[in-house]
C-alpha positions as CSV (number, residue, x, y, z in Angstrom):
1,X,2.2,-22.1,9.8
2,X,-1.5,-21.6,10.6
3,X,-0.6,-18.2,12.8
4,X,1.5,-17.3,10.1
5,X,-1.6,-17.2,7.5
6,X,-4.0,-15.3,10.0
7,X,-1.1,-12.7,10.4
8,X,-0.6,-12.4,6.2
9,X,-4.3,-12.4,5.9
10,X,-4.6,-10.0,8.8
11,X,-2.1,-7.7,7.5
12,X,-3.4,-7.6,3.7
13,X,-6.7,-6.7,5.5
14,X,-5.5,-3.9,7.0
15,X,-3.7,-2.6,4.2
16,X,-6.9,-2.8,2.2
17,X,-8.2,0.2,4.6
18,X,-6.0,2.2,2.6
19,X,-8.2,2.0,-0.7
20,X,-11.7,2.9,1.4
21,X,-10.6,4.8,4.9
22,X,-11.4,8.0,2.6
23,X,-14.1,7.6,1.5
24,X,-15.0,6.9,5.0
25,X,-14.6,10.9,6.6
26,X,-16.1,13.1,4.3
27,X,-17.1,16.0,4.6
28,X,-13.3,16.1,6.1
29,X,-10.7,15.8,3.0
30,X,-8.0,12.9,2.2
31,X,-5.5,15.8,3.1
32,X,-6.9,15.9,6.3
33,X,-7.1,11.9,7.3
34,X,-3.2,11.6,5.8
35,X,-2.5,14.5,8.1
36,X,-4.1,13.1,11.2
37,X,-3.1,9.9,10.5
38,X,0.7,10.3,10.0
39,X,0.9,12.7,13.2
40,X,-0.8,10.7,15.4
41,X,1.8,7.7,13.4
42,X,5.2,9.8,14.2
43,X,4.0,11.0,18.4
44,X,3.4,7.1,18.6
45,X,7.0,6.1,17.5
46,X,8.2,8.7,19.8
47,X,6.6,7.8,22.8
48,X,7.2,4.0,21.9
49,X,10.9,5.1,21.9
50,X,11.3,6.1,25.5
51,X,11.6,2.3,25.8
52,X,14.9,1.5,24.6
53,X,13.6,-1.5,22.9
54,X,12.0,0.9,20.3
55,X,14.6,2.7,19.7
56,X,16.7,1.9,16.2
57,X,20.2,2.2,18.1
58,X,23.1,4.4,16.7
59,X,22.6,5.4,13.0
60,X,24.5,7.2,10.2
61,X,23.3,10.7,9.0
62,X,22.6,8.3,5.6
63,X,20.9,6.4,7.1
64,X,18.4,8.4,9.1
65,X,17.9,10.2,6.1
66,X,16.9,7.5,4.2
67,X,14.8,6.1,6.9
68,X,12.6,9.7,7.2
69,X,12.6,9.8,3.6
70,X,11.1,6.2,3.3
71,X,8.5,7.6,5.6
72,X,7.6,10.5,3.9
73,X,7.2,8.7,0.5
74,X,6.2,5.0,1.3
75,X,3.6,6.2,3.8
76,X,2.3,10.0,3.1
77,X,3.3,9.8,-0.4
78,X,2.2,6.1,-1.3
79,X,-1.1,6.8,0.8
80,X,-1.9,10.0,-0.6
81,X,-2.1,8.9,-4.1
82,X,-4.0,6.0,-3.4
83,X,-6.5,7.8,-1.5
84,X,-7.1,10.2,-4.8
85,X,-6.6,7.6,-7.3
86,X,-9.9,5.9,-5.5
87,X,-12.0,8.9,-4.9
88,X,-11.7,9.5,-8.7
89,X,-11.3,6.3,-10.5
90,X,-13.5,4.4,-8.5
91,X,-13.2,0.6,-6.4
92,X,-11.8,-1.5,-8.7
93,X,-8.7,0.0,-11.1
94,X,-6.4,1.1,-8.1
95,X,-6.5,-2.1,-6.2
96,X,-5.7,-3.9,-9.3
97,X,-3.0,-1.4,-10.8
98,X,-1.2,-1.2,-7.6
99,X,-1.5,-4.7,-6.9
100,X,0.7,-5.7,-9.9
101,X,3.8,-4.4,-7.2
102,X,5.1,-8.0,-6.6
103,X,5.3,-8.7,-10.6
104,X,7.0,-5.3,-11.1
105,X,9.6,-5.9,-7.9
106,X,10.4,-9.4,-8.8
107,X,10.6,-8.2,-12.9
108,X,13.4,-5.9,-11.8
109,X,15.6,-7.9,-9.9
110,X,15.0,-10.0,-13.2
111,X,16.3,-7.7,-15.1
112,X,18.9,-7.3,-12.8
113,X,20.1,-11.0,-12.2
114,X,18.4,-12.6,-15.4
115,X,17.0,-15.6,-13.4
116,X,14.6,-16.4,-15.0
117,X,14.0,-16.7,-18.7
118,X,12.0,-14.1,-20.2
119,X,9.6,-15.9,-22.7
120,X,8.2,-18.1,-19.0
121,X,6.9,-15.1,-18.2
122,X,4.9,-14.5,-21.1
123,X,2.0,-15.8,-19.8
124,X,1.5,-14.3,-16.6
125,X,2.3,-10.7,-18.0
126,X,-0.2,-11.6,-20.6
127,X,-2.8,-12.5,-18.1
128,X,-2.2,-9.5,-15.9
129,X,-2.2,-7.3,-19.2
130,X,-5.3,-8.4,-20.4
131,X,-7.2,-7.9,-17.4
132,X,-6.0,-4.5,-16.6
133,X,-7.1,-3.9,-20.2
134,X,-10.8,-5.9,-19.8
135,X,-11.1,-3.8,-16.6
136,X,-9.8,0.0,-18.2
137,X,-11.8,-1.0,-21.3
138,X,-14.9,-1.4,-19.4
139,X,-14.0,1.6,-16.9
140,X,-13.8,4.3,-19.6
141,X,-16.4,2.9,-21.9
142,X,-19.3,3.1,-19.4
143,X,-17.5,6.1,-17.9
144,X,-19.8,9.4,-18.5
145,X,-18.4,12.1,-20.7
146,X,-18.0,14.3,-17.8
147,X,-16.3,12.0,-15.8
148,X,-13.9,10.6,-17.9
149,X,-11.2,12.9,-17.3
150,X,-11.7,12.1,-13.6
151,X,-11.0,8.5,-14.5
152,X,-7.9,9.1,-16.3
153,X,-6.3,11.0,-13.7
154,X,-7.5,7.9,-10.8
155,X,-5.4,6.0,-13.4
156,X,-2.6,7.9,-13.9
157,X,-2.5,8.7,-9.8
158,X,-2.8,4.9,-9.3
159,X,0.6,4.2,-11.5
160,X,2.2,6.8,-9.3
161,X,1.5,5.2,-6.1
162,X,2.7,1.9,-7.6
163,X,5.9,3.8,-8.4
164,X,6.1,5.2,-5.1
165,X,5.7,1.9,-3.3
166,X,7.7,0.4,-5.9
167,X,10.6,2.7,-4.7
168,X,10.1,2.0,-1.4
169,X,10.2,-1.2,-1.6
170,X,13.6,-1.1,-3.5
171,X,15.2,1.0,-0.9
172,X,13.7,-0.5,2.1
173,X,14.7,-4.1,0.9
174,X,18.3,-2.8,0.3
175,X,18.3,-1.7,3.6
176,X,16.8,-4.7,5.6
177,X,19.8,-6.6,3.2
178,X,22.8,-4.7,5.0
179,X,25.0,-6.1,7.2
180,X,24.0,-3.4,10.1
181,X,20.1,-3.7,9.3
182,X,18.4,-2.3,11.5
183,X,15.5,-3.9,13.8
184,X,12.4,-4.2,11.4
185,X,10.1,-2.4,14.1
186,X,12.4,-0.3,15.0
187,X,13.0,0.8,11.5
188,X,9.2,1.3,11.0
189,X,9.5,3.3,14.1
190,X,12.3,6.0,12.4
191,X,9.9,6.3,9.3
192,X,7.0,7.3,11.6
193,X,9.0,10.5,12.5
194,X,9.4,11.1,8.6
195,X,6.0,10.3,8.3
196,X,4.8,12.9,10.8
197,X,7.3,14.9,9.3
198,X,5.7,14.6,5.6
199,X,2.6,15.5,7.2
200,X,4.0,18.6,8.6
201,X,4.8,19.6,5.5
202,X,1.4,18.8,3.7
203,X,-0.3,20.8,6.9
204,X,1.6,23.9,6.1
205,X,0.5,23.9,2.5
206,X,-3.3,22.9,3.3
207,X,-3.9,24.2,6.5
208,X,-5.9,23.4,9.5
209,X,-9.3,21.2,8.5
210,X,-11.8,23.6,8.3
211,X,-15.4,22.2,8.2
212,X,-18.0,23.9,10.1
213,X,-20.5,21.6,8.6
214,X,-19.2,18.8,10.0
215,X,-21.5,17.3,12.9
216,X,-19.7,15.7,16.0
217,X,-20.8,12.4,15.0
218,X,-18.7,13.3,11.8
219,X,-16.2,14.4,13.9
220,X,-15.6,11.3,16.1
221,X,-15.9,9.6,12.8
222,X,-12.7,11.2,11.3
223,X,-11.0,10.8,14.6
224,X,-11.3,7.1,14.7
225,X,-10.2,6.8,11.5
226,X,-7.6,8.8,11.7
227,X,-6.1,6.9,15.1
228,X,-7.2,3.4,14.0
229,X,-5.5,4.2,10.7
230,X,-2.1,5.6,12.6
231,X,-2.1,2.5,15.2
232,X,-3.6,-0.6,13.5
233,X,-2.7,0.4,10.3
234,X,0.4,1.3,10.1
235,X,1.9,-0.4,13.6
236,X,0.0,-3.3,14.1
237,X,-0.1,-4.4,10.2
238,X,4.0,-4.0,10.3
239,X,4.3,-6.3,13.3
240,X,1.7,-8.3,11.7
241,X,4.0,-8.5,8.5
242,X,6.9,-9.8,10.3
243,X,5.4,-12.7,12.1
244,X,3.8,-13.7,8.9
245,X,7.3,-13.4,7.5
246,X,9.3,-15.5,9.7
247,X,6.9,-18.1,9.9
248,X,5.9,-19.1,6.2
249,X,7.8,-19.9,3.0
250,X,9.0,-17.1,0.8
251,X,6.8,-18.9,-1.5
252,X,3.5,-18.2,0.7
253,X,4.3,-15.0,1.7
254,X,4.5,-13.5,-1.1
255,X,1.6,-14.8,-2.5
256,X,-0.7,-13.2,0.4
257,X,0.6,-9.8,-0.3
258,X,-2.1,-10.5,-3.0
259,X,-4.9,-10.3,0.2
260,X,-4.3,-6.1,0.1
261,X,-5.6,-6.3,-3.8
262,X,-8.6,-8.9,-2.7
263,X,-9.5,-6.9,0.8
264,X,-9.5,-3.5,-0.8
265,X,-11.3,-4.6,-3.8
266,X,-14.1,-6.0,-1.4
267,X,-14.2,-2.6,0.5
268,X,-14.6,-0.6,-2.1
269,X,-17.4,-2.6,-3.5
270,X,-19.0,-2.9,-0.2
271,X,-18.5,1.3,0.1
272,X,-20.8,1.2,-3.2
273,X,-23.1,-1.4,-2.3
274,X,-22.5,-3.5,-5.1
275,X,-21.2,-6.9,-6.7
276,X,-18.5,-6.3,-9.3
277,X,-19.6,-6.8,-13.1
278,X,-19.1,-9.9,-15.2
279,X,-16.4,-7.7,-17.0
280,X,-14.7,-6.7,-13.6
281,X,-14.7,-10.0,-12.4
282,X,-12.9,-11.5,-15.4
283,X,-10.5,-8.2,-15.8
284,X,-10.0,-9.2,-11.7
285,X,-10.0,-12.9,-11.9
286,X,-7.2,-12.5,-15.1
287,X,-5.1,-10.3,-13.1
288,X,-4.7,-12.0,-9.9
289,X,-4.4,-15.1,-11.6
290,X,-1.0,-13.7,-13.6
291,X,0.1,-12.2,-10.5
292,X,-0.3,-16.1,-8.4
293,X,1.5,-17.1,-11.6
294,X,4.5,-15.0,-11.8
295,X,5.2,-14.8,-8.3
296,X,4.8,-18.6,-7.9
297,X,8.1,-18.9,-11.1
298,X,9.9,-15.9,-10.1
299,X,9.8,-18.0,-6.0
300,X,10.3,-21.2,-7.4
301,X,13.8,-19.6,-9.0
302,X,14.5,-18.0,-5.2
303,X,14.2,-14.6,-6.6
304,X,12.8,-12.5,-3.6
305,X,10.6,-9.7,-4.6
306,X,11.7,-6.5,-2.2
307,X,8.8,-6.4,0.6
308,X,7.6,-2.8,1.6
309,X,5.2,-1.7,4.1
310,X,2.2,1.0,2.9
């Protein structure tokens, strides 16, 4: 069980990247890391599949298509509008937006199976409510006029990436459910190719990175992010995922997909070299505590939220 922890913890560590690897290449742009990053993500799952081991076997034309689709939206999509909704809305409300996804999962198949009574979860939507609401309150109020609008949009890009990964996780789930599933690393190896092929696209609408300016300490900067981002966390946090997976409860697992929220809250704060406010840490402490809440009835009643990988 103990390996099982360290590779839950491990993964929601590396996840976390997600909310503070841009911030981490400027003067190179988020376009440019999700570029880099997806490439260097689908050559990787090619060259892995020249060992038939990697390879997801014999697939439908359904089937492939869903699997570069997945890729193109859980990975570029999903990490694309992250990366925005933190350089404009700051450390703290798109860790705790998107970090709701396990609630929002596990309230759909609720409303799809009605297993559990609505009124007993009352109080942990309550809790999650209010501190998205303590945390937005205090976002916007102490917001400067000029950046308010910035803000907003973080907030509005943040509820599109929890769509995204909400979708993602629907389809992937129903997937990994079939009778024929694939392989899980094999599967994550078919959406690296639609990754890379997402980022195709997004490079023929921006372009080649073009920043002179850049030094070639800023350079190998962006490079490392870009491969350690590709190959520890995209690969690595999947295999991760799975060990953690097969070797704890449904109840525990789920519970630590909670460590992304808590990891990339703490990098983003460390990124701005400061402790979160009085008001943050309630809006924080209210939220996480509704979403240990919820998860812990909605596991109790065996209803599995749909697990995706960012």
């Amino acid at each position: 069980m103990l390996i099982g922890i360290l590779a839950g913890l491990t993964t929601g560590a590396l996840w976390g990247l997600t909310f503070i690897a841009p911030r981490m290449i400027e003067p190179f742009a988020t376009a440019d890391l999700v570029i880099a990053r997806y490439l260097a993500f689908g050559v990787m799952s090619v060259l892995l599949m020249i060992d038939p081991r990697f390879r997801p076997g014999p697939l439908s034309r359904s089937r492939l298509a869903t699997g570069f689709g997945l890729g193109m939206v859980g990975y570029v999509g999903y990490f694309l509008t992250t990366a925005y909704a933190v350089l404009y809305a700051g450390a703290v409300l798109p860790p705790l937006i998107i970090g709701t996804m396990p609630v929002l999962l596990a309230l759909i198949a609720n409303w799809r199976e009605r297993a559990v009574p609505w009124r007993s979860l009352l109080l942990p939507l309550g809790l999650i409510a209010a501190g998205l609401a303590v945390v937005n309150a205090h976002a916007f109020a102490h917001a400067l006029p000029e950046t308010r609008n910035d803000t907003a949009l973080g907030v509005l890009l943040s509820v599109l990436a929890l769509v995204l990964w909400v979708g993602y996780g629907l389809v992937n789930a129903q997937v990994m459910r079939a009778s024929d599933a694939p392989d899980a690393l094999r599967w994550t190896g078919l959406q690296g190719i639609g990754a890379a092929l997402g980022s195709l696209s997004l490079l023929a609408v921006v372009g080649l990175p073009a920043v002179p300016e850049a030094t070639s300490v800023e350079v190998w900067r962006f490079t490392f992010w870009s491969l350690g981002m590709a190959v520890v966390g995209s690969w690595f946090a999947t295999w991760c995922w799975v060990i953690a997976s097969k070797r704890l409860p449904l109840a525990l697992t789920a519970q630590l997909i909670i460590a992304e929220t808590v990891f990339g809250l703490g990098y983003g704060l460390a990124f701005e070299q400061r402790w979160p406010t009085f008001i943050e840490t309630t809006g924080i402490l209210l939220q996480m505590a509704g979403v240990i809440v919820a998860v812990a009835i909605f596991t109790r009643k065996r209803v599995t939220p749909a697990a995706g990988i960012p």
